[in-house]
N, C-alpha and C positions, 0 to 999 in steps of 0.2 A: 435221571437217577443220580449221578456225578454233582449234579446242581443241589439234589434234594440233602446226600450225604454233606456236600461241606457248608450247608447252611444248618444243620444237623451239628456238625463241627463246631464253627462258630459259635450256637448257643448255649454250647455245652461248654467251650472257652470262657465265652464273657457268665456262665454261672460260676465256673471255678473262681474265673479274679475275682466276682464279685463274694464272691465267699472268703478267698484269701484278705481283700481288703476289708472285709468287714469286723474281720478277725482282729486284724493290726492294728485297727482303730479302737476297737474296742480294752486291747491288751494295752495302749500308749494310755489312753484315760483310766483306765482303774488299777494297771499293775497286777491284774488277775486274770488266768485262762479263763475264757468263755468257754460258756458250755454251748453246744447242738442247737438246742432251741434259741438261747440269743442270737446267734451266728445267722440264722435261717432268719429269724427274725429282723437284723438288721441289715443282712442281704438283700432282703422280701422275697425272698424263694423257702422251697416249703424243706421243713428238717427230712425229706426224703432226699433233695434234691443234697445239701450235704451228703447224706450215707453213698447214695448214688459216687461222689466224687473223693470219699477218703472215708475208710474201711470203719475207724474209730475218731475221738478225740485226740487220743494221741498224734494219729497221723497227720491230722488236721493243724496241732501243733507245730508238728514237727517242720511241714510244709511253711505255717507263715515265719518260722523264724528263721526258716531258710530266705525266703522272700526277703524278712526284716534284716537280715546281713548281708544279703546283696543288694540293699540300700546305702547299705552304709560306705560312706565315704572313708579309708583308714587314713587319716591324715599323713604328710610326707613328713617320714626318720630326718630328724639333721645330720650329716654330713659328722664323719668321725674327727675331721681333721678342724673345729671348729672349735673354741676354748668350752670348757669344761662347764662352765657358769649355763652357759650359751645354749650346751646343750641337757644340761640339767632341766633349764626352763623349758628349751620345745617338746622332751618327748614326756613332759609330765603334762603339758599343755594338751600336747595327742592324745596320748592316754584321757583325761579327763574328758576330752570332748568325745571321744570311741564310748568309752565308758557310759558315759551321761546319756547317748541314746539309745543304749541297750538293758540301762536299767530296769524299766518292767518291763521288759520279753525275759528278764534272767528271775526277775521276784515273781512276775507271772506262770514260770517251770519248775516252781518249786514242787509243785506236786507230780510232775513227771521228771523229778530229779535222776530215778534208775532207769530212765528208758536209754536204752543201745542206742540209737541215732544221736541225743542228745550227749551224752558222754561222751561220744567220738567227733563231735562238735566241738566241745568244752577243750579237749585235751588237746583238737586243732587249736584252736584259739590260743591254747593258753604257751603253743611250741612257736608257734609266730610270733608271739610276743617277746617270750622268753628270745629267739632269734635276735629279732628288732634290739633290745638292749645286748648283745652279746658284737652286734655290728656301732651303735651308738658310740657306748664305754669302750672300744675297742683296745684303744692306747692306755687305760687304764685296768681292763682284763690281761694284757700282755706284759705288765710286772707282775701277774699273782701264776703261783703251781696250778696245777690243774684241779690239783683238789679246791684251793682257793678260789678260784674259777668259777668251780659248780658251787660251791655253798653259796660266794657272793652273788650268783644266778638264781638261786635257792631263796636268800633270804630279796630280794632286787620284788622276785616272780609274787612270792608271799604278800609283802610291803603294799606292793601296786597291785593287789588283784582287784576282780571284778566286785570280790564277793568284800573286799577291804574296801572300795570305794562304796558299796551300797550300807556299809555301815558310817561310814561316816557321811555319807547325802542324806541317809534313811533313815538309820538307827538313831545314829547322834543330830541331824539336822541340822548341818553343815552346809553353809552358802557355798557354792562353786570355788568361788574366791578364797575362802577358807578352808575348803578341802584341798585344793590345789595348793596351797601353803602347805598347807601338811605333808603333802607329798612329796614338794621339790625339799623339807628340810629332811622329811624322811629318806630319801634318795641322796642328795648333799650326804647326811650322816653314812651310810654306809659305805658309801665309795669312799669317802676321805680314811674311812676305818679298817678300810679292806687294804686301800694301799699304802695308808701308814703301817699299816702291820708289814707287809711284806718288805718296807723298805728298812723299818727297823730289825 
C-alpha cells in the first residue's frame, strides 16, 4: 500500500513539472500566457490532468513564474566602496541581464496584471531592487536629505524599471547594447543631478 502511494506521488510530481515546464517554454517563445489546452497539450497529459493540479489559469501562472524566478540567477551588487564609473556599469549591467530574462513572463502577465499573488510579487521585486541601489549609491545617497533620498530612489526605481526596459527592448527595439547605454547614461544623469544639487 506505502509502495503503491508514493508511486502514486511520483507521478502526480513528474505531471505537475511537466506542466510547470511546459508552461515556461512555452511563455520564453511567444511572450504570451498559455492557455489549458496548449499547456496539456505540450505537456501530453490530458487538460484534466492540469485542472487536477491548479484550480485555474491563473494559478497555473502564478506557479510557473514562481518557478521562473527561482531560476533566475540575481547577478552580485558591486561593492559601495568601488568608483562611481565602476559601479554605474555593474549594477546597470545586473539590471539588464535580471531584466532580459523576465521579459516575457512580465509581457506574458499582462492579462493577469490585477491578480493578488502577482502584485505582491511585483512590489517584492521592485523593494529589492529599490534596496540593491540604496546599498550600491550608498556614498552618494549619504550627501542628500532624506527627502532627496527617496525622490532620487523614486526617480533611480522609475528610470530602471522592468516595465522601462521592455519599452525600450520591445517597444522601441533596442539592441541590448543600446539599451544598456541608455541606462548607464540615464543613471550617470541622475546621480550626478541629485548630488550636484545638494552640494550646491
Amino acid at each position: 500500500m506505502v509502495v503503491r502511494t508514493d508511486g502514486r506521488n511520483r507521478r502526480a510530481a513528474e505531471t505537475r513539472r511537466k506542466i510547470i515546464e511546459a508552461a515556461k517554454i512555452m511563455i520564453a517563445e511567444t511572450s504570451v500566457a498559455p492557455t489549458v489546452v496548449g499547456v496539456a497539450r505540450r505537456a501530453d497529459v490530458s487538460v484534466r490532468s492540469v485542472f487536477q493540479h491548479f484550480h485555474d489559469v491563473e494559478s497555473l501562472f502564478v506557479t510557473v513564474m514562481d518557478s521562473i524566478r527561482a531560476d533566475v540567477v540575481v547577478p552580485e551588487m558591486p561593492s559601495a566602496n568601488r568608483p562611481l564609473s565602476t559601479r554605474i556599469e555593474s549594477i546597470v549591467a545586473a539590471f539588464a541581464e535580471l531584466f532580459d530574462k523576465v521579459v516575457p513572463l512580465r509581457v506574458a502577465s499582462g492579462q493577469f496584471v490585477d491578480h493578488p499573488a502577482l502584485l505582491e510579487r511585483s512590489q517584492t521585486a521592485r523593494n529589492e531592487l529599490r534596496e540593491a541601489t540604496f546599498e550600491v549609491f550608498a556614498p552618494e545617497f549619504a550627501s542628500l536629505t532624506e527627502q532627496a533620498r527617496e525622490e532620487l530612489a523614486d526617480a533611480i526605481g522609475a528610470a530602471l524599471s522592468l516595465d522601462a526596459w521592455i519599452v525600450l527592448r520591445r517597444r522601441d527595439g533596442l539592441s541590448l547594447e543600446r539599451a544598456t547605454a541608455v541606462w548607464r547614461l540615464t543613471l550617470t544623469a541622475l546621480l550626478a543631478q541629485a548630488v550636484g544639487a545638494a552640494k550646491g
